[in-house]
Structure formats: structure tokens, C-alpha cells
NUDREN-874267 format. One record per atom (N, C-alpha, C, O): residue number from 1; x, z, y; atom name. Coordinates in nm, 4 decimals, always signed. Each point is the difference from the previous one (the first is absolute). Example, Ala and Ser with C-alpha at 12.3 -4.5 7.8 and 13.67 -1.06 7.14 Angstrom:
<pts>
[1; [+1.3190; +0.7800; -0.5690]; N]
[1; [-0.0890; +0.0000; +0.1190]; CA]
[1; [+0.0900; +0.0000; +0.1200]; C]
[1; [+0.1036; +0.0665; -0.0019]; O]
[2; [-0.1386; -0.1385; +0.1069]; N]
[2; [+0.0820; +0.0060; +0.1190]; CA]
[2; [-0.0770; +0.0730; +0.1090]; C]
[2; [+0.0509; +0.0169; +0.1108]; O]
</pts>
This chain:
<pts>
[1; [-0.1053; +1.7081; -0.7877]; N]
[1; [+0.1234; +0.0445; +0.0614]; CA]
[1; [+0.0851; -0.1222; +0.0377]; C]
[1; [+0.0142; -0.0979; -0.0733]; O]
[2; [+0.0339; +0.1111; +0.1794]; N]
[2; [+0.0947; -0.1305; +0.0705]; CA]
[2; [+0.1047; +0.0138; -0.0753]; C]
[2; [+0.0515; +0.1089; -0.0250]; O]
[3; [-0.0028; -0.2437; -0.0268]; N]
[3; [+0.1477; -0.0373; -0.0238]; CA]
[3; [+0.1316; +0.0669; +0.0185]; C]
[3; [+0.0941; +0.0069; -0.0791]; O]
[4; [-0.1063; +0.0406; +0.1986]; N]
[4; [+0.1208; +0.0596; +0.0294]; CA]
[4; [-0.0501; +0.1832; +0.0011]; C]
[4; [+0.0850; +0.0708; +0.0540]; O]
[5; [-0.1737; -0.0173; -0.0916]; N]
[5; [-0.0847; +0.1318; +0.0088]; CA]
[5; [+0.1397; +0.0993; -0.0247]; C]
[5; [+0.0147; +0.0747; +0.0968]; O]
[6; [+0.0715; -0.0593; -0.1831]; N]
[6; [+0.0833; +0.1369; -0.0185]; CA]
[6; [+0.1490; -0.0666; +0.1175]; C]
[6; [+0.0729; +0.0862; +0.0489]; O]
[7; [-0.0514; -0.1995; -0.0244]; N]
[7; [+0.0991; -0.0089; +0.0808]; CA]
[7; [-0.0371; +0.0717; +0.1270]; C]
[7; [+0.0641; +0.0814; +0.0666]; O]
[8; [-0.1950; -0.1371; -0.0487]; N]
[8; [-0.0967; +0.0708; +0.1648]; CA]
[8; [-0.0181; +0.1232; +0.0082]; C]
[8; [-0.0105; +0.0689; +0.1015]; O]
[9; [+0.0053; -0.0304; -0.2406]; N]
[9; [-0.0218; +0.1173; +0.0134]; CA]
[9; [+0.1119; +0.0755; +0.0483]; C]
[9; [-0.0236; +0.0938; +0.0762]; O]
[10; [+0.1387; -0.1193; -0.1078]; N]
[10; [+0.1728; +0.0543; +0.0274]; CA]
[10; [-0.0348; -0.0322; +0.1476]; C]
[10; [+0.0173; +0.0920; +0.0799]; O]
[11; [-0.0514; -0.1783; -0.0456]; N]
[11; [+0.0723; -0.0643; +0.1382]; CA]
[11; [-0.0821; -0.1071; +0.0868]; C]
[11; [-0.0174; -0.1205; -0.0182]; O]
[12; [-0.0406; +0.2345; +0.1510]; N]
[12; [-0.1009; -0.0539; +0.0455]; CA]
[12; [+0.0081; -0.1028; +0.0991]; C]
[12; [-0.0837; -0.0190; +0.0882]; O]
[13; [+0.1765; -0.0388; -0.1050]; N]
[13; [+0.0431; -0.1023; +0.1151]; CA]
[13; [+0.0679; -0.1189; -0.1185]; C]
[13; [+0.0922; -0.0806; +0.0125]; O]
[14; [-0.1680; +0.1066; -0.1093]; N]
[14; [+0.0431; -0.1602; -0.1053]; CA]
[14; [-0.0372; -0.1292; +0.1039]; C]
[14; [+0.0948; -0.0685; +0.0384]; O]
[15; [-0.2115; +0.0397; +0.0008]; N]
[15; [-0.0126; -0.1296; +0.0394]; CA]
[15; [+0.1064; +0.0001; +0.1018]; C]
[15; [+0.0895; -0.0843; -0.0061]; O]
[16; [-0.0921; +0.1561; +0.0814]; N]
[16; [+0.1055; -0.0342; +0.1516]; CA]
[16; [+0.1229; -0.0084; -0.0387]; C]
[16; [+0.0725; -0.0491; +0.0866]; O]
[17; [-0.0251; +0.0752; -0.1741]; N]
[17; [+0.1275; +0.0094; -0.0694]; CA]
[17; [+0.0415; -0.1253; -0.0893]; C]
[17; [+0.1140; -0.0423; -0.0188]; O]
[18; [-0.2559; -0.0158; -0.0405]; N]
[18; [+0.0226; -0.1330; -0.0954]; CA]
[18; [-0.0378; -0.1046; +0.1450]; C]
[18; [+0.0210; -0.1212; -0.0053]; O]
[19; [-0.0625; +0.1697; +0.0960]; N]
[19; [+0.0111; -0.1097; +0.1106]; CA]
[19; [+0.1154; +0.0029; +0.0468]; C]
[19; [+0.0464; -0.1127; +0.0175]; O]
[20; [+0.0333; +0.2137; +0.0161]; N]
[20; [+0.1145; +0.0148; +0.0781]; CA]
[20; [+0.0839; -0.1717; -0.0864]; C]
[20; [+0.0304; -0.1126; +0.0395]; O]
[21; [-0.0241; +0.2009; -0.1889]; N]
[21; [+0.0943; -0.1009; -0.1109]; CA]
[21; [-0.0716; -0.1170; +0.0078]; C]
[21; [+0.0862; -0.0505; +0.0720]; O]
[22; [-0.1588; -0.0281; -0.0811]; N]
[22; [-0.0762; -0.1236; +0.0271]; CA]
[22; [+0.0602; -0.0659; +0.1436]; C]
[22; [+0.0659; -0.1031; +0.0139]; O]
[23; [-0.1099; +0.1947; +0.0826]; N]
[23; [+0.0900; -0.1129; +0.1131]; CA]
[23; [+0.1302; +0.0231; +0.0158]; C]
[23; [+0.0231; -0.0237; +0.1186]; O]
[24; [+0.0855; +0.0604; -0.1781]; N]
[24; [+0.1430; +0.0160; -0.0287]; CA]
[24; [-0.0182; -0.1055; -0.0754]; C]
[24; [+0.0284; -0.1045; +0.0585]; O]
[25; [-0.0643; +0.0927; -0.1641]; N]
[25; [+0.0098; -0.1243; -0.1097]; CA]
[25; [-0.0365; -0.1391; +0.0692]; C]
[25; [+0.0617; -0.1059; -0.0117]; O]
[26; [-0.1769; +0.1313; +0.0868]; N]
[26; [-0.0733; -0.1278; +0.0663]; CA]
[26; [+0.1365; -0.0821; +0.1060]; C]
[26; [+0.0324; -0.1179; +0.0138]; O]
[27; [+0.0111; +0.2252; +0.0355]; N]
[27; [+0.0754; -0.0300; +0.1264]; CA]
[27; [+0.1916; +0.0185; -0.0171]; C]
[27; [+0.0909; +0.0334; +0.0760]; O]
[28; [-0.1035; -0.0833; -0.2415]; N]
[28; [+0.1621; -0.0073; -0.0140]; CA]
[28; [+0.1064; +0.1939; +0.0535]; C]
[28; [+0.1073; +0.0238; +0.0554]; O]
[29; [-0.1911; +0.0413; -0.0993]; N]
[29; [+0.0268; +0.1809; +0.0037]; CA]
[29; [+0.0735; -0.0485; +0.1159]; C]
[29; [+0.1209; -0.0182; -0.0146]; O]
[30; [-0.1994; -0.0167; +0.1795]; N]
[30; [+0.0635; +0.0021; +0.1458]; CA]
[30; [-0.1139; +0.1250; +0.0166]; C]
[30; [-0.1229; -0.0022; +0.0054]; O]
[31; [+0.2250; +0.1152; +0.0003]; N]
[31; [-0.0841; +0.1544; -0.0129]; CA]
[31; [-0.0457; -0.0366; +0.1764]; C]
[31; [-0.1086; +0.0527; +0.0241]; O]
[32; [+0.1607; -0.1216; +0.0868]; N]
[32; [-0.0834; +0.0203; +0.1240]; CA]
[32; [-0.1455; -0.0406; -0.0077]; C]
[32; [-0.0908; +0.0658; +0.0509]; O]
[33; [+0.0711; -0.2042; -0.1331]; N]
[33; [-0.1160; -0.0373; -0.0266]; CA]
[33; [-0.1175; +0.1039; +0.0128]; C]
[33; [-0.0996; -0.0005; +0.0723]; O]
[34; [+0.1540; +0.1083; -0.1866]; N]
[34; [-0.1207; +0.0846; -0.0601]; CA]
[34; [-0.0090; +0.1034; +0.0623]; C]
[34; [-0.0670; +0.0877; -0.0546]; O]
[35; [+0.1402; -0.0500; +0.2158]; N]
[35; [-0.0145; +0.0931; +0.0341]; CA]
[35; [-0.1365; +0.0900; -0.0098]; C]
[35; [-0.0152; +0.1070; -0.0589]; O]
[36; [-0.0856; -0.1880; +0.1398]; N]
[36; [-0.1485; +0.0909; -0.0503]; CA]
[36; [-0.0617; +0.0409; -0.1296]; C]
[36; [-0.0606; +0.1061; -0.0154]; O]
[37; [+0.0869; -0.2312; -0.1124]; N]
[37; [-0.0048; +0.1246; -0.0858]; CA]
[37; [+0.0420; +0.1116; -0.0411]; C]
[37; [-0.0674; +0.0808; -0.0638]; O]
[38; [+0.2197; -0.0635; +0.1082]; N]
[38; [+0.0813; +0.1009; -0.0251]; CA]
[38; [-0.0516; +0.1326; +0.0996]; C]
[38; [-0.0103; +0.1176; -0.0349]; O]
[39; [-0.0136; -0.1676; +0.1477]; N]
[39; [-0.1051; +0.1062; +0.0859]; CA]
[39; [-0.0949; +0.0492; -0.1009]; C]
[39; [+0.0212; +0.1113; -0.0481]; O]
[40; [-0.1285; -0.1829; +0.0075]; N]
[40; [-0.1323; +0.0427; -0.0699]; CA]
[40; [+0.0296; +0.0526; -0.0951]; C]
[40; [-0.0912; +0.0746; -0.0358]; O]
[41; [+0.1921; -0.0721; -0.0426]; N]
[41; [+0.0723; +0.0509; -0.1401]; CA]
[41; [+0.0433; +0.1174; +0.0838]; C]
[41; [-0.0933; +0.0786; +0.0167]; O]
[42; [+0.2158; -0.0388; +0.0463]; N]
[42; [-0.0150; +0.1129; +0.0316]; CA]
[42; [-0.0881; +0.1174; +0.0629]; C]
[42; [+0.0159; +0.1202; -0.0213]; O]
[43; [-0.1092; -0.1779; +0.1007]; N]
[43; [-0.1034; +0.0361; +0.0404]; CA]
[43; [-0.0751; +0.0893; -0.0912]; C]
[43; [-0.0138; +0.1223; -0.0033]; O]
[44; [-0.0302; -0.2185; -0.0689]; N]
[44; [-0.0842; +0.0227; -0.1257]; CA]
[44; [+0.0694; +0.1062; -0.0646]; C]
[44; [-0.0744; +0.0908; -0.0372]; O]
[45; [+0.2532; -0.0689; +0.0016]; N]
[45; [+0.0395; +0.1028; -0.0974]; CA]
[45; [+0.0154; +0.1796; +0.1255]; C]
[45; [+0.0099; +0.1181; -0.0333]; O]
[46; [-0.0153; -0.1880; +0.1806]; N]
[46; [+0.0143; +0.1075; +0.0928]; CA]
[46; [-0.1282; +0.0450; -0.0832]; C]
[46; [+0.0143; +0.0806; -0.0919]; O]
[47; [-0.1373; -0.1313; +0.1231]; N]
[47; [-0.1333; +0.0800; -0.0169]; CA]
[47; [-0.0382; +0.0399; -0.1086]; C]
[47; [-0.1076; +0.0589; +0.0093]; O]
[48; [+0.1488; -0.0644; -0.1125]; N]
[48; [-0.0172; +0.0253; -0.1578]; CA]
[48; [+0.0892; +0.1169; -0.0322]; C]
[48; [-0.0496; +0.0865; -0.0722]; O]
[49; [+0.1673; -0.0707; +0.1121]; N]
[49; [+0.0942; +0.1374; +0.0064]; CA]
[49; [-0.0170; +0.0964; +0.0564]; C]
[49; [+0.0429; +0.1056; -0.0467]; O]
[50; [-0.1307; -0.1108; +0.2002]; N]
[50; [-0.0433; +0.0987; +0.0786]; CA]
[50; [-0.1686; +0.0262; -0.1307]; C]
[50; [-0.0025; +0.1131; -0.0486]; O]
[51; [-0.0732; -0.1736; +0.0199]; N]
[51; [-0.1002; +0.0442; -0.0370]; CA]
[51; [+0.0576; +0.0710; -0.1977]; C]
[51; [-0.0608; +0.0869; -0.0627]; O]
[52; [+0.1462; -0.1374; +0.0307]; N]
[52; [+0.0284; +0.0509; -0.1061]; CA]
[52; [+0.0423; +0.1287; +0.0393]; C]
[52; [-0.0644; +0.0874; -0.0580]; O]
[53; [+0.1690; -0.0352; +0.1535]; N]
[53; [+0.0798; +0.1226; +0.0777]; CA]
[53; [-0.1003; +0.0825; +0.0102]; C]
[53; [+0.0110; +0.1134; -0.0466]; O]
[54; [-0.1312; -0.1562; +0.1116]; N]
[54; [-0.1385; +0.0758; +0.0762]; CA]
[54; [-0.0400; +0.0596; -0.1228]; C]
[54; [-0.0122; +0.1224; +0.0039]; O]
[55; [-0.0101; -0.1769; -0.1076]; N]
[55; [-0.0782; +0.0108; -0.1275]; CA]
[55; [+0.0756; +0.1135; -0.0982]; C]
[55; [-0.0414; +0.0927; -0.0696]; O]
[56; [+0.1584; -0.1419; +0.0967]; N]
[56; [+0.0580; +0.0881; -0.0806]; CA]
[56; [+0.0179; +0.1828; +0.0606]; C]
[56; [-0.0073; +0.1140; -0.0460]; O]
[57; [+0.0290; -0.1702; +0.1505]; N]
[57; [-0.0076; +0.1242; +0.1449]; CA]
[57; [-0.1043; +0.1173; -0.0406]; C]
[57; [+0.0319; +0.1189; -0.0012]; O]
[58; [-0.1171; -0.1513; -0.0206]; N]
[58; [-0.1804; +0.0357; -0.0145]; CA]
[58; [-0.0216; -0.0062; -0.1335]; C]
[58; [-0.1087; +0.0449; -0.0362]; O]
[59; [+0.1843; -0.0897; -0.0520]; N]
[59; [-0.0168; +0.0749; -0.1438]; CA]
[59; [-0.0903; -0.0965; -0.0683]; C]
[59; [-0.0496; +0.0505; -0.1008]; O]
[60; [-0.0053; -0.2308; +0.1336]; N]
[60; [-0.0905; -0.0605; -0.0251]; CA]
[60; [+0.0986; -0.0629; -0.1113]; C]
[60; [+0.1139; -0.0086; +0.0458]; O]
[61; [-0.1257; -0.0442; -0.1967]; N]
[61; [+0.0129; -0.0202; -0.0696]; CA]
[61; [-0.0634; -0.1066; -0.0396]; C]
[61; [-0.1189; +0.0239; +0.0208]; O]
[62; [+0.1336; -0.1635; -0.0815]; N]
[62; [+0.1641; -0.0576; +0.0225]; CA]
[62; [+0.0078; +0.0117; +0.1618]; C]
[62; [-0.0848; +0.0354; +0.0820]; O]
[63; [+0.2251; -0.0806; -0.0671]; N]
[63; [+0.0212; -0.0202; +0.1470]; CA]
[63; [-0.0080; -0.0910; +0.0278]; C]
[63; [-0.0066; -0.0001; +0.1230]; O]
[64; [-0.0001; -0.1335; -0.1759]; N]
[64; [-0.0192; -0.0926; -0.0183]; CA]
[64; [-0.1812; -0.0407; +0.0049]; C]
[64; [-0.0689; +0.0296; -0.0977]; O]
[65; [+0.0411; -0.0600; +0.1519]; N]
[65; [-0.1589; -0.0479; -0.0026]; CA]
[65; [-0.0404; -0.1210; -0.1076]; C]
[65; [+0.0500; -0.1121; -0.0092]; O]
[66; [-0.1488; +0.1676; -0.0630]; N]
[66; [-0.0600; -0.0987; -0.0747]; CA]
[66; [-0.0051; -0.1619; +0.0499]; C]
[66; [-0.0741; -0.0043; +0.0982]; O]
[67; [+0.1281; -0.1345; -0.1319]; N]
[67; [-0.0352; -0.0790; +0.0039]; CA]
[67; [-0.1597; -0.0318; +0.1121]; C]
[67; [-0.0057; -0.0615; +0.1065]; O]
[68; [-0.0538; +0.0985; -0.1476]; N]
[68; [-0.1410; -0.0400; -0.0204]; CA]
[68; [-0.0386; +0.1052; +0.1573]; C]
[68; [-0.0985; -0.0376; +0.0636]; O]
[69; [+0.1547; +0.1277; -0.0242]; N]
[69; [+0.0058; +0.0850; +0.0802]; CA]
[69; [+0.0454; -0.0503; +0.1701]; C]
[69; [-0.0527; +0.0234; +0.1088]; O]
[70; [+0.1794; -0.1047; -0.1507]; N]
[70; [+0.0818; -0.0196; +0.1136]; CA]
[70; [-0.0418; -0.0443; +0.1387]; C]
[70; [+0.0391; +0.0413; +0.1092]; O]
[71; [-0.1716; -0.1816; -0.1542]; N]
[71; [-0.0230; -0.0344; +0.1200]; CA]
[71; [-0.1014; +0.0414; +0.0772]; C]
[71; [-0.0261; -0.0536; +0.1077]; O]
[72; [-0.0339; +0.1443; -0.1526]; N]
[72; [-0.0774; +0.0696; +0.0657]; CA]
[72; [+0.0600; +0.1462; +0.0778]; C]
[72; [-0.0648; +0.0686; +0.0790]; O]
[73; [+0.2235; -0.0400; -0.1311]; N]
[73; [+0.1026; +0.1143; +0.0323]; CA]
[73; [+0.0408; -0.1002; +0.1786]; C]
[73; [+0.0014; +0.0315; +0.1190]; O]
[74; [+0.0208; -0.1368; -0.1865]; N]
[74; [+0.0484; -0.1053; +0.1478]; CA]
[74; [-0.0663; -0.0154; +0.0812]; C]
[74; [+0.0568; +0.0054; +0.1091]; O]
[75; [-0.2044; -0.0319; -0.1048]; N]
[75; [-0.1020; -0.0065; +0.0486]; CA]
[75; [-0.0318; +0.1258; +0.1141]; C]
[75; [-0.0356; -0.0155; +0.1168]; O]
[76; [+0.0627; +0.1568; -0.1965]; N]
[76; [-0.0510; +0.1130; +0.0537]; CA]
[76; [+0.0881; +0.0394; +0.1396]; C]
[76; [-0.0359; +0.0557; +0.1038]; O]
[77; [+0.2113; -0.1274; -0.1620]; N]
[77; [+0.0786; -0.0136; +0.0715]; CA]
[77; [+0.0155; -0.0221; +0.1407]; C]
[77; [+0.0290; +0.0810; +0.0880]; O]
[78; [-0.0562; -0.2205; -0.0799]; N]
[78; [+0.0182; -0.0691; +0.0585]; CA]
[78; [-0.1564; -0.0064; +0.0884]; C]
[78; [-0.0234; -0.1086; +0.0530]; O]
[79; [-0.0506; +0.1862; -0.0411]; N]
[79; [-0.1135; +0.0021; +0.0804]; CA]
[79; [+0.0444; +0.1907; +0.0980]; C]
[79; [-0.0647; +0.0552; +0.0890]; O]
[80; [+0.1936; -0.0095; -0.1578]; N]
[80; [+0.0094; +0.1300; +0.0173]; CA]
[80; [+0.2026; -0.0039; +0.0777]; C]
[80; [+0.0579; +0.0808; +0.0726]; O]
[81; [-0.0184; -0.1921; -0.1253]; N]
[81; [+0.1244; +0.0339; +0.1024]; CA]
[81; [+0.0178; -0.0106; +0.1511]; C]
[81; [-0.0417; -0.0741; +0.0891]; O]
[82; [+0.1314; +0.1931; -0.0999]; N]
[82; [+0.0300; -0.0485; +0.1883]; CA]
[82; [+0.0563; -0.1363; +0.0354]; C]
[82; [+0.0731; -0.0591; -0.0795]; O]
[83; [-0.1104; +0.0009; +0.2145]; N]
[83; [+0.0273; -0.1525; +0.0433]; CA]
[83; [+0.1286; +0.0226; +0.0734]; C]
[83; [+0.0588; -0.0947; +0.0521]; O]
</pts>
């Protein structure tokens, strides 16, 4: 189990989120710097709320997707959204 396994588990946009804080820190917190991570961080929490919403919608339990689950949930995604 990874290091960070029950934080990830809460919250599926940990890395993009400990990146966001990394280049704030890197770059003296000049929040323009980090604009794109702050994109990919929200991004990432847009698509994790709609699939938790969906889940819960449909009665799938947790709503939350297993760890171990996710990137293959992203995967299925992203070969299936509209352009």
C-alpha cells in the first residue's frame, strides 16, 4: 500500500493538489505562476464529483471509487467523452 493510501483514498486528486502546493512554495506563493496546476487540480476535482454524483445517482456504493479502480475509471473516460 502507498504512503499516502487512506489520504488518496479521501481525495482523488492528492498528487495534483500536492503539486499545485509545491509550485506555490517553489515560486515564492506568486499564485499566477501555478496557474496550470490549479487548472489540473480543478479539473481533476470537476471529474471526481461528477463520477462520485453518477455513482451515487445509481445506487453504486462507495461513491467514491476504490483507489486501485480509478485509473482505469479515467481511462474508460476519456476514450468515451464528447470532444
Amino acid at each position: 500500500m502507498p504512503k499516502n493510501y487512506e489520504a488518496e483514498k479521501n481525495n482523488p486528486c492528492l498528487k495534483e493538489q500536492e503539486l499545485s502546493y509545491k509550485c506555490l512554495s517553489k515560486n515564492n506563493f506568486d499564485h499566477g505562476k501555478c496557474e496550470l496546476y490549479y487548472a489540473n487540480y480543478n479539473n481533476c476535482k470537476e471529474f471526481w464529483n461528477k463520477v462520485r454524483a453518477d455513482r451515487r445517482a445509481n445506487g453504486i456504493f462507495p461513491y467514491l471509487p476504490d483507489v486501485a479502480d480509478r485509473e482505469s475509471i479515467k481511462a474508460e473516460y476519456m476514450k468515451t467523452k464528447p470532444t
